[in-house]
N, C-alpha and C positions, 0 to 999 in steps of 0.2 A: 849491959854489954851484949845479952846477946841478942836482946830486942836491935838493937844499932846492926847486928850481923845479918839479921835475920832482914832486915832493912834493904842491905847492900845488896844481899843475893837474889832478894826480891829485884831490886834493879838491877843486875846484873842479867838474871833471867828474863824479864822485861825487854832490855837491849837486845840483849842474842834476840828474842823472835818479832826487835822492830828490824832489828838485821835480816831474821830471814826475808822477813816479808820484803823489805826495801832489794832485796836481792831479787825476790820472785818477778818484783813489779818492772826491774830493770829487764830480765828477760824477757817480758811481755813489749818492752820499750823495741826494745832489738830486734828479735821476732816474733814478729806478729802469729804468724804459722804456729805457735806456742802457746798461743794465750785464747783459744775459745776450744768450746767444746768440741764444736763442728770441725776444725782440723784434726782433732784430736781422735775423731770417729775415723776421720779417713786413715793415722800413722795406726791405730791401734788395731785397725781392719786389716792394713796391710801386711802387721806385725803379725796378726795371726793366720795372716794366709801363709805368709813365707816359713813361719813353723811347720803349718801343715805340709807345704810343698819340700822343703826337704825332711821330712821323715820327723822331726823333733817331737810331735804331736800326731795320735794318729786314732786316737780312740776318747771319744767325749763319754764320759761315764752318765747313766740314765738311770730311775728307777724300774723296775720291772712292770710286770703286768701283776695283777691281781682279781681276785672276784669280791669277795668278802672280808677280808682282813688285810687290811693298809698295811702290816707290817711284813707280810711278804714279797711287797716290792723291796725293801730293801736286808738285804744280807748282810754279811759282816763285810765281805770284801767288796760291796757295792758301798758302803757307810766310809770304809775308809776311803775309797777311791775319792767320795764326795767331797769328803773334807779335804785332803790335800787342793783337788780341784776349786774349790770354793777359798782355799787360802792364795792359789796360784792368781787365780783370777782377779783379789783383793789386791796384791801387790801388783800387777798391771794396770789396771783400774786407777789406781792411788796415785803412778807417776803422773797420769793426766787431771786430776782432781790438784797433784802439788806444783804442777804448771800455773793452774788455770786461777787455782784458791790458796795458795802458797801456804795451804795445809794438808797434813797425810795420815798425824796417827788418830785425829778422829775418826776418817775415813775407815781405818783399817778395823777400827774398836766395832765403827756400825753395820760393817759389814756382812759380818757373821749373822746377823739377825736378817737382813733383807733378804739372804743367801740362803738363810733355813727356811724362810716362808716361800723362796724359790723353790726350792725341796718339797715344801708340801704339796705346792700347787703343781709340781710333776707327778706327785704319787696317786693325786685324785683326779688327775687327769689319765692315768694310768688302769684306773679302771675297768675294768673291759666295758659295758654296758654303758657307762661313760662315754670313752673313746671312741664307741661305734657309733655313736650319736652326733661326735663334732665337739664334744666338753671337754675338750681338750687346756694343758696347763695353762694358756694363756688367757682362757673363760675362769678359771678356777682362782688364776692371779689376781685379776680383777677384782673378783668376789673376795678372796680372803682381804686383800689392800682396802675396800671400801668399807669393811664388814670391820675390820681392827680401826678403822677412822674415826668408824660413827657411832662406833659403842666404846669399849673400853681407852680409846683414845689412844695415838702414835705414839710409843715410847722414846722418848729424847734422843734415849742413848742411840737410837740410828737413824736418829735423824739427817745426821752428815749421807749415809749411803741411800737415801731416795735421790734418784739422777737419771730421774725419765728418760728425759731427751738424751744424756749420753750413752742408755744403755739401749736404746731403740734405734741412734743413728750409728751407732757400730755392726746393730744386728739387720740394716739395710746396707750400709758398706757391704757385710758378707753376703746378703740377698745377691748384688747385684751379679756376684761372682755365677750365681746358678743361671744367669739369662745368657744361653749358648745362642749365637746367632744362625750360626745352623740349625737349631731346633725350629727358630723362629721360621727359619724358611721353608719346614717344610710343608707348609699348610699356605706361606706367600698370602697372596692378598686375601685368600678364603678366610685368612685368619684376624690381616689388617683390616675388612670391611668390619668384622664385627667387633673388633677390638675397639680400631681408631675411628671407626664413625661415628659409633652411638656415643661413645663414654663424651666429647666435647658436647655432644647434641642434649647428654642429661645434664653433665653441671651447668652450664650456662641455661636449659630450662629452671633447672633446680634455683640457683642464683637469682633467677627473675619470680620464680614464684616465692621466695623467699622473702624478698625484698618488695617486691613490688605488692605478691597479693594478700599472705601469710603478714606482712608489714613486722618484719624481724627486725629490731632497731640494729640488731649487732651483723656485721656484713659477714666478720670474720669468722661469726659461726656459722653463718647462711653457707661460705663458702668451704669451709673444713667439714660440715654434714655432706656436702653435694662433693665432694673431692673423697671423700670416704664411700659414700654411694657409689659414684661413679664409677672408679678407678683401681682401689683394691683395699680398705678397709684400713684395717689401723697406719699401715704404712703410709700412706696418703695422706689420712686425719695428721699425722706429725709433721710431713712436709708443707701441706697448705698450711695449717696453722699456725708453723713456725715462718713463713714466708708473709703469712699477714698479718702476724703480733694477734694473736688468737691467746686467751687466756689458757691457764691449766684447767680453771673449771670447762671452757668450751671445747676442749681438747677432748677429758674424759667425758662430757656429753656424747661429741660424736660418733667416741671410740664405744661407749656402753652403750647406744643405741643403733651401731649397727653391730656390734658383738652377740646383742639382746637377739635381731630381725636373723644375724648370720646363720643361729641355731638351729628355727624354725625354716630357713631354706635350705639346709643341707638334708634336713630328714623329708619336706613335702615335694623338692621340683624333682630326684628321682622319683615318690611315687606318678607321680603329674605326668612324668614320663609315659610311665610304663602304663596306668591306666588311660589315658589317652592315644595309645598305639604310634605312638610319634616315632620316628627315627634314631633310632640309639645315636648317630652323629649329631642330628639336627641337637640333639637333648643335650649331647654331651658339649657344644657351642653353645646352648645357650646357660647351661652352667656357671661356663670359663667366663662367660663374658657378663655374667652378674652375682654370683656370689663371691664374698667379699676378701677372701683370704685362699691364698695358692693350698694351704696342705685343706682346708673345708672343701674347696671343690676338687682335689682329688678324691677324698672322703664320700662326696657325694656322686661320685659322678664315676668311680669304679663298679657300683651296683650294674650298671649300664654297660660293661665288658672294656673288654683292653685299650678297643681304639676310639671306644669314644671318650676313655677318660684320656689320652693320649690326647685328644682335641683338644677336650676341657683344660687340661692343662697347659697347653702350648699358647691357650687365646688367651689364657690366665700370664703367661709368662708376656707376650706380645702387650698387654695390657700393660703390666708391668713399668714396659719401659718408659712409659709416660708418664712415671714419677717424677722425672729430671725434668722433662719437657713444661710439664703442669705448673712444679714448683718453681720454676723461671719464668712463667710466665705472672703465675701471680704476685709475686715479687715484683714485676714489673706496671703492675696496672696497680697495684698498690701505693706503690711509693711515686708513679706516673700521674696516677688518675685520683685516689678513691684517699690515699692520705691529704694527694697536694691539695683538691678540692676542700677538705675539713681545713686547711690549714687557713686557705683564701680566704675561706668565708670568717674564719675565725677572728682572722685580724685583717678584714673588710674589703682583701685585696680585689679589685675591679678594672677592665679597661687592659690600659698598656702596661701597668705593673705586672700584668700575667705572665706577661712572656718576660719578665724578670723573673720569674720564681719557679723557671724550668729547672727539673728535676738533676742533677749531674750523674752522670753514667757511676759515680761513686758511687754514691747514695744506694743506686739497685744493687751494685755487686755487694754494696755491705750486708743489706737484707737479702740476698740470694744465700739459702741453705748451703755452706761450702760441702758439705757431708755429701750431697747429690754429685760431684765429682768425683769423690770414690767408687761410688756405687756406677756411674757410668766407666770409670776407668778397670774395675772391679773385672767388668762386663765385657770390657773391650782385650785383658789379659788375657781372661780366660778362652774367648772366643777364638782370637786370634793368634797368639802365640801357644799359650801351653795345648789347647785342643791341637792344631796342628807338629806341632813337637812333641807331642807327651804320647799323645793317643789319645782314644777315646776310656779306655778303660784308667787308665791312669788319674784321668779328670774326674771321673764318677769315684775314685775312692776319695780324693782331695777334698770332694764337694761332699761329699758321705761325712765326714769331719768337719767341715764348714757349717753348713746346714745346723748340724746336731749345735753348735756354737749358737749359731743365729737363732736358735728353738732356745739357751738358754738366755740368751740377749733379752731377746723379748717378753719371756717370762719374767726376768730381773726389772723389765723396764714396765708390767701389766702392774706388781707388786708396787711400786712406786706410784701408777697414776692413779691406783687405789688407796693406798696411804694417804696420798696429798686431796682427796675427794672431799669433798664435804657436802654431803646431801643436801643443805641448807641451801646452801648458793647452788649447787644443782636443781632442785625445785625453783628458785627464781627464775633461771634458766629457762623452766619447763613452766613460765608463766602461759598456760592457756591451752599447755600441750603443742604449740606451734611448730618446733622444732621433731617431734616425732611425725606430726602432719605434713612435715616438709620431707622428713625422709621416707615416710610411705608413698608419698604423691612420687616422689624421685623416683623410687624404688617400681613404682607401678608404670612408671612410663619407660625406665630403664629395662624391665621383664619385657614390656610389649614393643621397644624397639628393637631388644636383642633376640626377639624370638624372631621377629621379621627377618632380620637380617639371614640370622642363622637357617630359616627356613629354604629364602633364596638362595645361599651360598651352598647348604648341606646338602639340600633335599634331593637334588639329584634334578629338579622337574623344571628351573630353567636353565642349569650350567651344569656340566658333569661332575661329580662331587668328588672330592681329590682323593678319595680310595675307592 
């Protein structure tokens, strides 16, 4: 009898969750806007802006600094703040996980664990000797995510809460909020020369030497290394690579190979600077406009004084915006050019059947990253309404709480591309070392066109240089 009960409620239980899921699936039927990640960065970005902007949220809790003992970054009342913070976050997180996968409470069970390796990877980035170097938590995240992969192996139970790409395109969503278009202006084209000239001039080198002389069979890593080089480092590496169906493994290749190169330029091109006698401006443009992450070249490029890090970061933000631009475009030559091509040849198409097998303007917008609209709409709020309405001091605290969000975003989402790494197939990857030979070639031609550039525009010695 009670085998026969035991039966029933099995099926009973069974139902309920062919129920829920048949309910999730319907919503996904109805709105579309509901059913992928990528929307789901831009409501959840938005959700968090509009906290911060009326007052509901207003202090993102951090570990301290330290020298020697890891346990005095955190306190008692920094330990609780985490944990409530790190439960708040799991329940936001979850609604878009129970949209997308019409499940929640594994979600919520794995979360605590990806959440405490988030913790760790702030505390030893936290640092001091650390921190002054650029080893910062999202270098840290990495290392711990790869280092727990490839030794003692991912523990199951959080397996549900590794979600890369949702926690990296929420934490661009709120990037985009930081790109004031007044800031951008105030350096104008001194800033667009060296920004937007060079960066298209190296990926499309990078791209050709990849393919053409490197002989890299895979495009989508040729291009997500050279978009990473280029442009601004991990943020980039996720948009190209999600724009050209780029795997996880070639994802974290070009994120740990230019994570690896990022380190070693933020400590060498200020001295390069300074022992070269070069111009604090000129130095501080050619910073912005090639090392690979906004808070690394502030880091690097403060040693050099106020206004050249002022620079360095403005050509950093200017750069910036060519995430949206980039990732539309490859999207487009993708699914235009470089997919339809494999496809023709595939199943032999030649002649006048080509021009049957024209791509439909669907097609791109379904592989166009939707996330890249928040992050331009992000940009366009802030710039234009709340700067103008708010103030300028107003913005700088909203962004002060923003920011701190997008520092954990990213860390949540380094922890994740380290998890899911597998060394194995990363060495295959690194058949020959081709792909580091692509991004130091990049990288060396990226250094010697951003210095030209920044030489002319800064130096003072062909155009007056804008301070």
């Amino acid at each position: 009898m009670r085998t026969k009960e035991n039966s029933l409620d099995l099926g009973k239980q069974a139902e309920t969750e062919s129920n829920k899921n048949t309910n999730t699936e319907e919503i996904r039927k109805v709105n579309p806007l509901l059913a992928t990640e990528d929307w789901w960065a831009v409501w959840l970005g938005f959700f968090i802006i509009a906290l911060t902007a009326v007052g509901l949220f207003n202090r993102v809790p951090e570990p301290g600094g330290w020298m020697y003992n890891p346990l005095n970054s955190l306190g008692a009342g920094t330990f609780l703040e985490l944990i409530i913070f790190g439960a708040a976050l799991a329940l936001v997180l979850g609604i878009s996980v129970y949209f997308v996968k019409g499940e929640i409470k594994k979600y919520l069970y794995a979360f605590g664990g990806v959440f405490a390796l988030a913790v760790a990877a702030y505390v030893l980035g936290q640092q001091e000797i650390a921190s002054e170097y650029g080893l910062g938590d999202v270098v840290w995240a990495l290392i711990l995510g790869i280092t727990i992969s490839n030794t003692v192996g991912v523990p199951e139970t959080i397996r549900p809460a590794i979600k890369s790409e949702l926690y990296i395109k929420i934490g661009l969503v709120l990037l985009g909020a930081e790109i004031l278009f007044h800031r951008l202006l105030v350096l104008g084209m001194y800033g667009i020369g060296v920004a937007w000239i060079v960066t298209p001039i190296v990926l499309v080198s990078m791209y050709f030497i990849g393919t053409r002389v490197l002989g890299i069979k895979s495009k989508s890593l040729v291009v997500t290394i050279g978009a990473a080089t280029s442009v601004c480092g991990v943020s980039a590496a996720i948009v190209s690579g999600g724009a050209s169906k780029a795997s996880k493994e070639e994802m974290t290749l070009a994120v740990s190979i230019t994570s690896l190169f990022t380190i070693f330029m933020i400590v060498l091109m200020p001295v390069i600077v300074s022992l070269t006698g070069m111009d604090a401006l000129v130095g501080g443009a050619w910073i912005g406009g090639t090392v690979d992450a906004t808070g690394a070249v502030v880091v690097a490029s403060s040693v050099l004084g106020s206004e050249a890090m002022e620079v360095a970061a403005t050509i950093k933000m200017i750069q910036n915006v060519l995430i949206g631009i980039i990732g539309f475009a490859i999207a487009f030559i993708w699914v235009s050019k470089i997919e339809k091509k494999a496809k023709e040849k595939e199943e032999g198409v030649t002649g006048e059947d080509k021009v049957a097998s024209r791509v439909s303007v669907s097609e791109i917008w379904n592989r166009f990253p939707k996330f890249i609209l928040g992050f331009v709409a992000a940009s366009v709020l802030f710039s234009f309404v709340f700067f103008p309405q708010m103030g300028e001091a107003w913005v700088e605290d909203v962004l002060g709480v923003t920011s701190g969000l997008r520092g954990w975003f990213f860390a949540l989402a380094f922890i994740s591309i380290g998890l899911n790494s597998n060394l194995i197939k990363l060495k295959h990857l690194l058949s020959g070392g081709k792909p580091v030979i692509l991004y130091v070639m990049g990288q060396g031609l990226n250094l010697a066109l951003t210095l030209a550039a920044a030489y002319v525009l800064f130096s003072g010695n062909f155009i007056p240089a804008p301070f």
